[in-house]
LODO-599301 format. One line per field, with one value per residue (C-alpha): residue in three letters; residue number from 1; y, z, x. Coordinates in steps of 0.05 Angstrom, whole numbers, m for minus. Example, Ala and Ser with C-alpha at 12.3 -4.5 7.8 and 13.67 -1.06 7.14 Angstrom:
<sites>
res	[ALA:SER]
n	[1:2]
py	[m90:m21]
pz	[156:143]
px	[246:273]
</sites>
This chain:
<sites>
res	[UNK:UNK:UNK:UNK:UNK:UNK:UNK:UNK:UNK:UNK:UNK:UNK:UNK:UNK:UNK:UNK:UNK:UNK:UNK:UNK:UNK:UNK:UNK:UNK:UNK:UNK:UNK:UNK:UNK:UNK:UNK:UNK:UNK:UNK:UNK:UNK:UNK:UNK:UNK:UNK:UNK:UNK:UNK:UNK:UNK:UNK:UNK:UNK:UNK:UNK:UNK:UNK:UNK:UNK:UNK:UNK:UNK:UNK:UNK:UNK:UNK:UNK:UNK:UNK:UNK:UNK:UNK:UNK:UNK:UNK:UNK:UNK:UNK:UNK:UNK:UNK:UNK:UNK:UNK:UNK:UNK:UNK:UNK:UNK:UNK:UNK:UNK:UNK:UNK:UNK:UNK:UNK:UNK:UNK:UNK:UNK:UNK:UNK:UNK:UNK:UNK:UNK:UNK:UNK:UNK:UNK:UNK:UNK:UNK:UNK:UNK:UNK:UNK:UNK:UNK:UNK:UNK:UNK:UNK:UNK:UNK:UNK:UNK:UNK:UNK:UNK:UNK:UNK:UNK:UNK:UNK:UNK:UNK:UNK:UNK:UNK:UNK:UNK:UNK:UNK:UNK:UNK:UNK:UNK:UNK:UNK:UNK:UNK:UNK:UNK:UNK:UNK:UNK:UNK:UNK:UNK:UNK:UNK:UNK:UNK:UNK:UNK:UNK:UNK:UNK:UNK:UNK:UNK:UNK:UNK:UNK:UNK:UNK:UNK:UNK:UNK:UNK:UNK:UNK:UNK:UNK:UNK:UNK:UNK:UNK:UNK:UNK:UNK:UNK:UNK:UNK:UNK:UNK:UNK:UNK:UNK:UNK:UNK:UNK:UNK:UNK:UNK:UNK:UNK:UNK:UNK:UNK:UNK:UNK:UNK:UNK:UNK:UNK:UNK:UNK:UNK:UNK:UNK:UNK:UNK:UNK:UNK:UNK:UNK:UNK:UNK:UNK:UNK:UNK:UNK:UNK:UNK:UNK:UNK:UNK:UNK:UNK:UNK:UNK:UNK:UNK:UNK:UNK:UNK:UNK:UNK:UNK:UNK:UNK:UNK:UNK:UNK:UNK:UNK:UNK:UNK:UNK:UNK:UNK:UNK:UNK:UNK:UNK:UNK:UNK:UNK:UNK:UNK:UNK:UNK:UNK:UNK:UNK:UNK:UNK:UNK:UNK:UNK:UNK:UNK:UNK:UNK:UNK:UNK:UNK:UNK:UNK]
n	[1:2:3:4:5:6:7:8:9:10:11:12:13:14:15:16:17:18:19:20:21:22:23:24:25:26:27:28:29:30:31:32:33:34:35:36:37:38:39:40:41:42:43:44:45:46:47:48:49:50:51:52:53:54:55:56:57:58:59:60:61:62:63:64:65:66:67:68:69:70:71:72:73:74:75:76:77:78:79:80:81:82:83:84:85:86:87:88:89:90:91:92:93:94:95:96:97:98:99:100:101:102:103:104:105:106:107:108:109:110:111:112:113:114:115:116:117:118:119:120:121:122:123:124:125:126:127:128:129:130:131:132:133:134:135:136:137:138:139:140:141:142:143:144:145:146:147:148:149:150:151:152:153:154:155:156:157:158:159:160:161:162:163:164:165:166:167:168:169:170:171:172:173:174:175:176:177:178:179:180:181:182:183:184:185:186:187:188:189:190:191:192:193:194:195:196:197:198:199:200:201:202:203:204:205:206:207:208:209:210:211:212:213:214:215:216:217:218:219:220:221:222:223:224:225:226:227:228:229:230:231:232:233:234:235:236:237:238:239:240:241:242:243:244:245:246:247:248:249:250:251:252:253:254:255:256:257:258:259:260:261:262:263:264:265:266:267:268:269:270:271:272:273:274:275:276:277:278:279:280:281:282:283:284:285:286:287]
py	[0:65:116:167:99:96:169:165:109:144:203:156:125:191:215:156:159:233:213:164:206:259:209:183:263:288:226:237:311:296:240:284:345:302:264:338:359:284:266:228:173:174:164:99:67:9:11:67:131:166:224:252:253:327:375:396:457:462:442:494:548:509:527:584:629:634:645:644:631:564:500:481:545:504:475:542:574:507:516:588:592:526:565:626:591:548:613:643:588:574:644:665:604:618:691:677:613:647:709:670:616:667:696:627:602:651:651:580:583:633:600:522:514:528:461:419:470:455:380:389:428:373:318:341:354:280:259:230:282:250:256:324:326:313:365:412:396:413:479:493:478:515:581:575:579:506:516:583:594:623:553:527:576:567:493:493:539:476:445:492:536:470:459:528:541:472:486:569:542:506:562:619:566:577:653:682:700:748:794:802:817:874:893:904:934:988:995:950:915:845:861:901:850:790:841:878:820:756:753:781:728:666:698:625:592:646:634:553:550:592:555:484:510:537:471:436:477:472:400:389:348:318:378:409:347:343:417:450:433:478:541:589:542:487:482:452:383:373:401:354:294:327:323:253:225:225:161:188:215:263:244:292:357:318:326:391:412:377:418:476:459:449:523:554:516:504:572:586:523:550:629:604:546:566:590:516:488:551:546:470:458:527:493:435:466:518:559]
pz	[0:m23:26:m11:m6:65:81:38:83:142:118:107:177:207:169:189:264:261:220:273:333:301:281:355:387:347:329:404:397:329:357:416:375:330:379:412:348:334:362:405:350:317:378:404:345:318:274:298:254:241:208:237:196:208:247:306:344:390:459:448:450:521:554:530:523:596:593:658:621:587:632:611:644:701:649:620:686:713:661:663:736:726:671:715:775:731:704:774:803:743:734:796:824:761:777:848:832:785:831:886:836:803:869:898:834:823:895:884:825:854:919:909:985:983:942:993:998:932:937:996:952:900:946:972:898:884:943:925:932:976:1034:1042:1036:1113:1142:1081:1094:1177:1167:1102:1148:1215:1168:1139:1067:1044:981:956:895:939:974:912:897:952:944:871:896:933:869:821:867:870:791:770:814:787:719:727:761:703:666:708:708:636:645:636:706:673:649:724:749:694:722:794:773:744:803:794:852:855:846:789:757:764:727:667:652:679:668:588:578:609:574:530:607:632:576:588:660:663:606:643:714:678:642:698:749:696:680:775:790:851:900:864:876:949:974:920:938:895:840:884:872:822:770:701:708:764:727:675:721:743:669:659:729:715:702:629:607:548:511:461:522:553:497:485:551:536:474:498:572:518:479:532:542:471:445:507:482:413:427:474:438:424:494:512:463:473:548:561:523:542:612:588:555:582:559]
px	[0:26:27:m16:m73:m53:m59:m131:m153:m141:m181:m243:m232:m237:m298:m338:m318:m341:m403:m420:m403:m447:m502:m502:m506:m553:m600:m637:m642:m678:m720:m737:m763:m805:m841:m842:m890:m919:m991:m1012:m1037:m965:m924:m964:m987:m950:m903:m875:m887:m820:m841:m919:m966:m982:m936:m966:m936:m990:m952:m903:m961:m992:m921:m898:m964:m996:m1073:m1112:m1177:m1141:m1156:m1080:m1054:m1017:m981:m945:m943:m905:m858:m839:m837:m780:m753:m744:m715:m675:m643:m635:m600:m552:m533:m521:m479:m438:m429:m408:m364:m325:m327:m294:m255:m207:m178:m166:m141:m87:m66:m55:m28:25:39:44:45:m27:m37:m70:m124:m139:m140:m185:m235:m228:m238:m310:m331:m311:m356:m424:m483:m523:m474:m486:m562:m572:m531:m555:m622:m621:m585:m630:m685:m662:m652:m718:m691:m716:m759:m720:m677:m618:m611:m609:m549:m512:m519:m497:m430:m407:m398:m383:m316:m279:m292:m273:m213:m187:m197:m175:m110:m81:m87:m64:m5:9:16:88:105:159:99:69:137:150:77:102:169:115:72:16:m12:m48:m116:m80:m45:m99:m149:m102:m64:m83:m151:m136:m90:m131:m200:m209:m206:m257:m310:m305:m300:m364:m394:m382:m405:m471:m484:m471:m517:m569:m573:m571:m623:m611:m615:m673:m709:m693:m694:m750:m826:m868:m861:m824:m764:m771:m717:m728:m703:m752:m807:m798:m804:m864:m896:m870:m884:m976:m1013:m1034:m964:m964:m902:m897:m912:m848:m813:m826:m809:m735:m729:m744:m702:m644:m644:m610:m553:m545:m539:m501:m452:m454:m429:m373:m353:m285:m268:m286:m241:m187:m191:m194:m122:m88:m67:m42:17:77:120]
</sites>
């Protein structure tokens, strides 16, 4: 085999992993959005109907236009309220993880004494989640802030600090120390340093440390479920069990409710995808 066949053969192998690996992501989504507009005939008759019969974007209209005179208004105004908490919760953990995350990264970064504080924040985000629902759940309780968004934050930061001062710290690694020191020479202080030059220079680790703790506050479903009992705090995920969880389960409303659960992340994944792929490799290289 010459090695312009070899080379060609190679090239084919690759396509068809990335056809397959595309044809595996994106074959559920597809599923999900057309049993999302299917009816109720299509998605339990058998065989099964791949393509409906007629398009029906009515469910999408039930959740996201709230009437009070429509008997399905508990439907939309479960959904928006989820929507809205879900929103809350995910944003603002982000905002305060990576609040907290970039000071403690770039001290440790700095001062590898500090190390072990690290590995300690790593080892209770390796620890399973229910271990921390009883003691959570007391001092949730004693406060009176069970059933509230800002539980649900708080919660959420537990997870997300250890994460993002992780990922933020092999990246403030890669930073030429040489540049911070010409800072100082100049004048500039810490808080001067970490914020005109630091943070410039690690902005691909910003984007995808922010992007990951989102995603991953938004897909929690765990401590929603255990600490959320009603509208006032109810995040998406749990809503959807909600709608799947009746004795006379409308498939295609559960579907739609995934679709439309999956927007957000999704064009937030799409806008930032380059900081994800930027700021996940920047670390693993110096120099």
């Amino acid at each position: 085999m010459t090695r312009r066949q070899s080379r060609m053969m190679w090239s084919v192998l690759l396509y068809c992993t990335v056809a397959v690996l595309m044809i595996a992501t994106l074959a559920p989504l597809v599923w999900l959005f057309i049993m999302s507009v299917s009816s109720t005939t299509d998605l339990t008759s058998l065989p099964i109907h791949w393509v409906p019969d007629q398009w029906d974007f009515s469910r999408y209209v039930r959740l996201l236009i709230r009437k009070t005179s429509n008997p399905d208004s508990a439907v939309s105004t479960e959904f928006l309220f989820a929507l809205r908490n879900s929103i809350i919760a995910s944003a603002g953990a982000t905002a305060i993880a990576m609040v907290t995350a970039i000071p403690a990264a770039y001290s440790i970064a700095r001062f590898p004494g500090r190390m072990p504080l690290l590995y300690s924040m790593i080892g209770t985000y390796m620890m399973p989640p229910i271990t921390y629902i009883l003691p959570l759940y007391i001092a949730f309780s004693l406060m009176g802030i069970l059933n509230n968004v800002g539980s649900l934050v708080a919660v959420y930061c537990t997870m997300l600090i250890p994460f993002t001062t992780w990922l933020l710290k092999a990246n403030f690694d890669a930073v030429p120390r040489e540049i911070e020191e010409a800072a100082r020479i100049d004048g500039a202080g810490t808080l001067g340093i970490i914020w005109y030059i630091v943070l410039p220079l690690a902005k691909p680790a910003l984007g995808a440390a922010a992007l990951l703790a989102f995603l991953s506050a938004w897909d929690e479903f765990f401590y929603a479920l255990i600490f959320t009992s009603d509208l006032r705090a109810k995040t998406l995920p749990v809503a959807i069990a909600d709608f799947a969880a009746g004795r006379a389960t409308d498939y295609g409303l559960v579907s739609a409710v995934g679709v439309l659960a999956a927007l957000p992340p999704t064009i937030f994944a799409v806008l930032f995808q380059r900081s994800l792929v930027s700021g996940l490799s920047a670390g693993s290289v110096k120099g």
